[in-house]
C-alpha positions as CSV (number, residue, x, y, z in Angstrom):
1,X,127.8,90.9,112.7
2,X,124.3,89.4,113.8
3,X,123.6,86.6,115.4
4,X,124.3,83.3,112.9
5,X,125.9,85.5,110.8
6,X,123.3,87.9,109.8
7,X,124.1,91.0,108.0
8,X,121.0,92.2,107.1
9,X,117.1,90.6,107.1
10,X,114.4,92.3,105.9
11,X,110.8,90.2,106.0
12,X,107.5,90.5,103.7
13,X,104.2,89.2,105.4
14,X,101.4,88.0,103.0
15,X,98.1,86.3,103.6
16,X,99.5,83.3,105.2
17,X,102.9,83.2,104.1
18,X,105.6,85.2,105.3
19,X,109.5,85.4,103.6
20,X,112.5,86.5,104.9
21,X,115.4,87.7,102.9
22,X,118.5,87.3,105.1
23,X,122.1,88.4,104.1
24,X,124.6,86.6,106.1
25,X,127.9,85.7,105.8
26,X,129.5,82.1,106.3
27,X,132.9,81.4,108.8
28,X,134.9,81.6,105.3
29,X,133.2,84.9,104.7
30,X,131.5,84.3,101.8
31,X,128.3,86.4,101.8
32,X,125.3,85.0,100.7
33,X,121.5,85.4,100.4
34,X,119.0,83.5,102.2
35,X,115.5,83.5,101.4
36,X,113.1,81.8,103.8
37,X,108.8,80.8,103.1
38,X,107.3,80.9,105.9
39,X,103.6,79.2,105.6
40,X,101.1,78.7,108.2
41,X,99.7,74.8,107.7
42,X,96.6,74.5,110.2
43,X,97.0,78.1,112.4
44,X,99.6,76.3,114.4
45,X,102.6,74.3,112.5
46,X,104.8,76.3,110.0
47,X,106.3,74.5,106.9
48,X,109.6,76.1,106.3
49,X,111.3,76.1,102.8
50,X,115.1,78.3,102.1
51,X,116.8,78.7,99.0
52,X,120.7,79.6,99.5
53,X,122.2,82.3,96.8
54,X,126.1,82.4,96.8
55,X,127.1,86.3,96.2
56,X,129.5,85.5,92.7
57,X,126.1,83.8,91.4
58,X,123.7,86.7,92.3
59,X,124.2,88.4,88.6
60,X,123.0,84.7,86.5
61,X,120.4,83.9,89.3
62,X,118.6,87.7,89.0
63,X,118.8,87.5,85.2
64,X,116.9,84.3,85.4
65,X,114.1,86.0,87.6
66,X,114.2,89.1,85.5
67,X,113.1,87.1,82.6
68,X,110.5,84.8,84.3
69,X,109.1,88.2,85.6
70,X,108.9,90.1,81.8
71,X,107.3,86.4,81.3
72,X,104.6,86.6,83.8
73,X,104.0,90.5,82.6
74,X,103.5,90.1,79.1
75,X,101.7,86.7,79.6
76,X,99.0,89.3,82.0
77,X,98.8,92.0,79.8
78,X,97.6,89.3,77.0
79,X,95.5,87.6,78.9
80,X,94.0,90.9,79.9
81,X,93.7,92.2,76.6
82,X,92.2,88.8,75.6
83,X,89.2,89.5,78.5
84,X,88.9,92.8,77.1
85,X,88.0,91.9,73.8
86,X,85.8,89.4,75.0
87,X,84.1,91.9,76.7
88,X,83.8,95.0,74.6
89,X,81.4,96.9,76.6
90,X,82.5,97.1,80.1
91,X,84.8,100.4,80.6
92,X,87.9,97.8,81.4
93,X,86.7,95.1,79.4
94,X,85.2,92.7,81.8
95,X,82.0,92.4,81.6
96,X,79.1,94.4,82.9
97,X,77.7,97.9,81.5
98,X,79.8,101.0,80.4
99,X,79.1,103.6,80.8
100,X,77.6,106.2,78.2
101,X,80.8,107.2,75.4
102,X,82.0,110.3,75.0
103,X,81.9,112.3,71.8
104,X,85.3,113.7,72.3
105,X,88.2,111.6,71.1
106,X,90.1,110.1,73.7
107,X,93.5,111.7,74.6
108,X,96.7,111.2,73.2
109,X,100.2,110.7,74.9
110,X,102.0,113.8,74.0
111,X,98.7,115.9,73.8
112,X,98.8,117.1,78.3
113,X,97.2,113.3,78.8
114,X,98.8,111.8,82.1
115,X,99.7,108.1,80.9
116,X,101.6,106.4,83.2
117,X,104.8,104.7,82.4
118,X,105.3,101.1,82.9
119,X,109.1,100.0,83.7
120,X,108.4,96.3,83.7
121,X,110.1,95.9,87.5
122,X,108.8,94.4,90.8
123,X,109.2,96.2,93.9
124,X,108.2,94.1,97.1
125,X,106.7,96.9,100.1
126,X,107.5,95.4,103.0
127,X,104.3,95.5,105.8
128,X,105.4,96.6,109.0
């Protein structure tokens, strides 16, 4: 076991925030997460902020985020179908000029076209 109890950390640096997600376990030996928001206030001072996530409520807590995060996807994809139709002309829908249309009709799913598949989850790249 790691020092305070750590079992495992992993951390994910952002613009000026940084979080750290740190599995420890207490002196009972209950395992828990930790997560940790790091955020740089003047280049100098940190403010610190930690949420504490007790193993046996890991399943309710994840559920929770898994449906703020379908939430914040399908609130995206309206908003950007919203700017699209705003903006009919630009080749994504925002504004400026398209370019000239093609006579052929666009490609099918099913027909060889490569369409990607959305799954809907988050996966957080750590920068090293």
């Amino acid at each position: 076991m790691g020092m305070r109890g750590e079992l495992y950390t992993t951390k994910v640096v952002l613009e000026n925030r940084a979080y750290f997600f740190n599995v420890k376990e207490n002196r009972t030996g209950d395992v828990f997460l930790q997560i940790v928001e790091s955020k740089s206030r003047n280049g100098e001072d940190f403010e610190r902020r930690d949420i504490v996530l007790f193993a046996d409520d890991m399943p309710e807590f994840f559920r929770g985020l898994d449906d703020a995060l379908s939430f914040v996807d399908k609130d995206r994809k309206t908003r950007t179908k919203a700017k699209r139709i705003a903006n009919p002309d630009h080749p994504r829908g925002f504004g400026g000029t398209a370019p000239p249309r093609s006579s052929a009709p666009p490609a099918i799913a099913g027909d060889g076209a490569d369409v990607p598949k959305r799954t809907g989850r988050v996966h957080v790249v750590s920068k090293k």
